[in-house]
C-alpha positions in Angstrom: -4.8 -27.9 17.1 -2.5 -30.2 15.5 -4.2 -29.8 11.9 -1.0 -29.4 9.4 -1.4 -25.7 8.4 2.5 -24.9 8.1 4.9 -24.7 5.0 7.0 -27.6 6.6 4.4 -30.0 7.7 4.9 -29.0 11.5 1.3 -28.2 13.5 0.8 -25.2 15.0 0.5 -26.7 18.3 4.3 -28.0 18.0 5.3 -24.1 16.5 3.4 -23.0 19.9 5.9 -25.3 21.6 8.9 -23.7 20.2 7.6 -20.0 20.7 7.4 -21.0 24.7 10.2 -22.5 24.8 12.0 -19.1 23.0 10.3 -17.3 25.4 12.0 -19.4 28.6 15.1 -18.5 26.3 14.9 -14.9 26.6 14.3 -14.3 30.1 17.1 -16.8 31.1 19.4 -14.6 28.6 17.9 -11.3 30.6 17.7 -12.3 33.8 21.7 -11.6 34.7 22.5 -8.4 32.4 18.7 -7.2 31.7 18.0 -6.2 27.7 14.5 -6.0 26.0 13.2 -9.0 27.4 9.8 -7.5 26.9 10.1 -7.5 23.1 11.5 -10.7 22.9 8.9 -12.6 24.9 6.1 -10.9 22.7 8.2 -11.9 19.0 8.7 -15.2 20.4 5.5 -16.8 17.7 6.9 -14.6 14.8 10.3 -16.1 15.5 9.1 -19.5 15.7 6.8 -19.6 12.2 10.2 -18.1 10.9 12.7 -20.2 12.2 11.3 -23.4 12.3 8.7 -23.4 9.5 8.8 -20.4 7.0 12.6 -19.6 6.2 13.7 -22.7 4.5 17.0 -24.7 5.3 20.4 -24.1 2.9 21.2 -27.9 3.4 24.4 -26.6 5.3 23.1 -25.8 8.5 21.8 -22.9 8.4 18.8 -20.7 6.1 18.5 -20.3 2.5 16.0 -17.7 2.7 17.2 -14.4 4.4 16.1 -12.9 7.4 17.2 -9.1 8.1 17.0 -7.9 11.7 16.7 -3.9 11.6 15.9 -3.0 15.1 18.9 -4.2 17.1 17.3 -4.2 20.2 15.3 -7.2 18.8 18.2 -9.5 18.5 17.2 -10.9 21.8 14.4 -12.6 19.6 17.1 -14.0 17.4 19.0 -15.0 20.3 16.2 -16.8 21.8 15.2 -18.8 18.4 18.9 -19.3 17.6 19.4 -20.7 20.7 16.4 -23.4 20.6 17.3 -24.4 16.8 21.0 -25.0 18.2 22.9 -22.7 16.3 23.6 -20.9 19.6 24.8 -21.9 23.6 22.8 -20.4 26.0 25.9 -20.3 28.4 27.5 -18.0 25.5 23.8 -15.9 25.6 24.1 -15.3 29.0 27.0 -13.1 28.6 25.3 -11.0 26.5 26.2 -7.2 27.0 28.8 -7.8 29.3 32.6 -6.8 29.8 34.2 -8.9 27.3 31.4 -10.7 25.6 31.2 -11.3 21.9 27.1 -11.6 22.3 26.1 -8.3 21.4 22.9 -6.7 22.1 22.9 -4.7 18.8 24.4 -7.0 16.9 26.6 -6.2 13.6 27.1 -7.4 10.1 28.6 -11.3 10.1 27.8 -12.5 13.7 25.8 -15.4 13.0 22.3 -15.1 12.2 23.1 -11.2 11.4 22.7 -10.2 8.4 23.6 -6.1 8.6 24.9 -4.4 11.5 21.8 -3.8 13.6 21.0 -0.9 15.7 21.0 2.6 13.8 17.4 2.3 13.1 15.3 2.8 10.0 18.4 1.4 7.9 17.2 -2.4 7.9 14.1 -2.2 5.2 16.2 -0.6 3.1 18.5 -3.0 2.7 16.5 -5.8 3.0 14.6 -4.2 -0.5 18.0 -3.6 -1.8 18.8 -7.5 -0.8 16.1 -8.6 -2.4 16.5 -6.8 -5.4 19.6 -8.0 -5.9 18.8 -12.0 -5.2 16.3 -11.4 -8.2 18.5 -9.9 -10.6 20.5 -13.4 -9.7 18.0 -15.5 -10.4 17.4 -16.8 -6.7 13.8 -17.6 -5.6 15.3 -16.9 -1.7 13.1 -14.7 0.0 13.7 -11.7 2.4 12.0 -10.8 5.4 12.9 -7.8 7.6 11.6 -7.3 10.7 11.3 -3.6 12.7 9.5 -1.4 14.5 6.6 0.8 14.5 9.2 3.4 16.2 11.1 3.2 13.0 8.1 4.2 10.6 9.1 7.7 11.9 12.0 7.7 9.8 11.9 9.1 6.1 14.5 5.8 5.0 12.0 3.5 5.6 9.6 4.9 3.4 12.6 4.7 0.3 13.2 1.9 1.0 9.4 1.2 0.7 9.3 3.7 -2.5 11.7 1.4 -4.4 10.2 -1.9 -3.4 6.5 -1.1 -4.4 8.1 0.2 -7.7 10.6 -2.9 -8.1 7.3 -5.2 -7.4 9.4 -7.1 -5.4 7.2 -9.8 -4.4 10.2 -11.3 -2.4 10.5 -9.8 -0.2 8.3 -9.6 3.5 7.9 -6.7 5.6 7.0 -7.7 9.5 6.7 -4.5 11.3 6.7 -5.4 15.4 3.4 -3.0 16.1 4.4 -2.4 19.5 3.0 1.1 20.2 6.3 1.8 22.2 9.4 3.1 21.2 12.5 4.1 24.1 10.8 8.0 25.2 7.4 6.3 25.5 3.9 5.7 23.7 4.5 6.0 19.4 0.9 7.0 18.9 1.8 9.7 21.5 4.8 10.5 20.3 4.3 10.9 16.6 1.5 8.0 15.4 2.4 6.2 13.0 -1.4 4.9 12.4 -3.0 3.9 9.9 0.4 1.5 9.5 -1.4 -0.7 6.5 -2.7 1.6 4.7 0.0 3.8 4.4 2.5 1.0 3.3 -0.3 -0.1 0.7 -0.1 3.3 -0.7 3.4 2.4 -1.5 2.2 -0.4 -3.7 2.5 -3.6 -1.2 0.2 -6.0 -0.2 -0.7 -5.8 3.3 -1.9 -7.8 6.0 -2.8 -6.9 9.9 -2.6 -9.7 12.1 -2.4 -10.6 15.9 1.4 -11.4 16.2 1.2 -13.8 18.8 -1.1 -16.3 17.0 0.8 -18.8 14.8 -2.6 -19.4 13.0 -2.9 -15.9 11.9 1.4 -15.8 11.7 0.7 -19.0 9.1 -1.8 -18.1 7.3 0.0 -14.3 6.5 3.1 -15.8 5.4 1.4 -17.8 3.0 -0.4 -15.0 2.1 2.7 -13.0 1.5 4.1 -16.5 -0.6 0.9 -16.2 -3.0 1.6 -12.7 -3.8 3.5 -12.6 -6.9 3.4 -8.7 -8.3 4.3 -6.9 -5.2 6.3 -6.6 -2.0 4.0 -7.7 1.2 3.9 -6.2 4.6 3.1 -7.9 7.5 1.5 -5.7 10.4 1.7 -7.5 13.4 0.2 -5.7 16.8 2.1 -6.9 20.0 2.1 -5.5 23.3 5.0 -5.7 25.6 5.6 -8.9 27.4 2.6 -11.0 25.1 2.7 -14.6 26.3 3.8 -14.1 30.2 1.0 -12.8 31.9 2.1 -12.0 35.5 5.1 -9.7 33.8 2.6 -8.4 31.9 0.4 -7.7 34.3 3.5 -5.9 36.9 6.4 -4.4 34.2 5.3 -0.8 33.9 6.1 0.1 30.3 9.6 0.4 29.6 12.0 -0.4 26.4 15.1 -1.7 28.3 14.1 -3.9 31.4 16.7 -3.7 34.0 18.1 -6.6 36.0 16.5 -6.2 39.0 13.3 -4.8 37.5 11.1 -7.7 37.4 10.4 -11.3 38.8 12.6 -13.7 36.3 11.5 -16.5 38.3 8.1 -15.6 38.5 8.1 -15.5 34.6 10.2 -18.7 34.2 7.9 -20.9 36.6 5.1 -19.0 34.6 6.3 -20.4 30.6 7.7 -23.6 32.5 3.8 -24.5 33.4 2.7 -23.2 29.7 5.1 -25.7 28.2 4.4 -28.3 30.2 0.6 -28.0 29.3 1.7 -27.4 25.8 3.6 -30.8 25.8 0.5 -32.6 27.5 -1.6 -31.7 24.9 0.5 -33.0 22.0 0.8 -36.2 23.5 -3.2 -36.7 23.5 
């Protein structure tokens, strides 16, 4: 478990650390105004490989390779990471969504840690191609990762935006598509299926790569992947399921995009990730 496997040098069992302790983060951000504390919980592992291990530091604090948040909802996963690395107060999280608070849940363009205005779906991997694009035609080896939702593979922009990265080859830029088979009105594959999600984006001319998105291993070993590709852009399809990594909210959260205040056991979930971490932390000191 502590085998070095990571860009950085950090083991996965220490990344596995971080993703619990993002997860804690979360729920105590949810608990007072509610949010999508069921997506957060289950990005927590993708946030940690690319917070603390894949997006490499500026030397000024913060990251010189770019990370571009499409589905808004999901900034409680930035939140949660943002917050462990220090770049955020979780007394200024709390607020979030309330009368008066600058935390947004659907962030916009130059909150910290945002890089476009979040919320209007479908527009993120767009931009993020047209980012990366750009950062090549400078000269910059920064790379770009956009994260979204399966949801938004409905919508005809994402698949420009896919059109002009396959045809750009622009092997800097990282696709992570949040495989979630839920979107607000219920089921995607019910809804309008997006399936087969890596074939389709390989007809566009990435490289592609399904993994489990709650396993840093498989998280690691895809983003080196996507490093090693050098002709084309690389999408990361990871399958989630609401709530990953907390089992008893799993188990009694009926499926829902927004989670109410009062709608589940915070406590339940906290003592839950509290006795993870604890077991986590036992284990590196072995």
């Amino acid at each position: 478990m502590n085998r070095k496997r990571s860009r950085s040098g950090v083991s996965i069992l220490e990344l596995e650390i971080v993703a619990a302790k993002i997860r804690r983060n979360v729920l105590e951000i949810c608990r007072g105004q509610g949010g999508y504390a069921a997506q957060g919980v289950a990005l927590a592992d993708i946030a940690a490989t690319l917070y603390f291990d894949e997006m490499r530091p500026d030397g000024k604090g913060w990251f010189f390779d770019r990370f571009i948040l499409s589905n808004g909802h999901d900034a409680i996963m930035t939140y949660g990471a943002l917050a462990e690395s220090g770049h955020y107060e979780m007394e200024d999280l709390k607020t979030i969504n309330a009368d008066g608070s600058w935390v947004d849940q659907s962030p916009i363009e130059g909150q910290p840690g945002f890089e476009i205005t979040a919320g209007s779906l479908g527009q993120g991997p767009s931009q993020a191609a047209g980012l990366a694009w750009a950062l090549r035609r400078q000269g910059s080896n920064a790379r770009v990762h956009c994260l979204f939702s399966d949801g938004e593979l409905q919508e005809g922009n994402v698949w420009e935006g896919a059109m002009f990265a396959g045809h750009q080859r622009l092997s800097n830029l990282c696709y992570i598509v949040d495989n979630n088979d839920m979107q607000a009105s219920g089921h995607t594959r019910k809804i309008m299926s997006v399936e087969p999600v890596d074939e389709k984006f390989e007809a566009f001319g990435f490289k592609t790569r399904r993994i489990q998105g709650t396993s840093v291993a498989d998280l690691l070993d895809a983003f080196e992947d996507a490093r090693a590709t050098t002709d084309k852009p690389f999408a990361m399809i990871c399958d989630t399921k609401p709530w990953d990594g907390i089992d008893c909210l799993q188990k009694a959260q009926p499926l829902a995009h927004f989670t109410a205040k009062d709608a589940v056991k915070w406590d339940e979930g906290i003592a839950e990730i509290d006795a993870e971490i604890e077991r986590l932390e036992a284990e590196r000191t072995q």
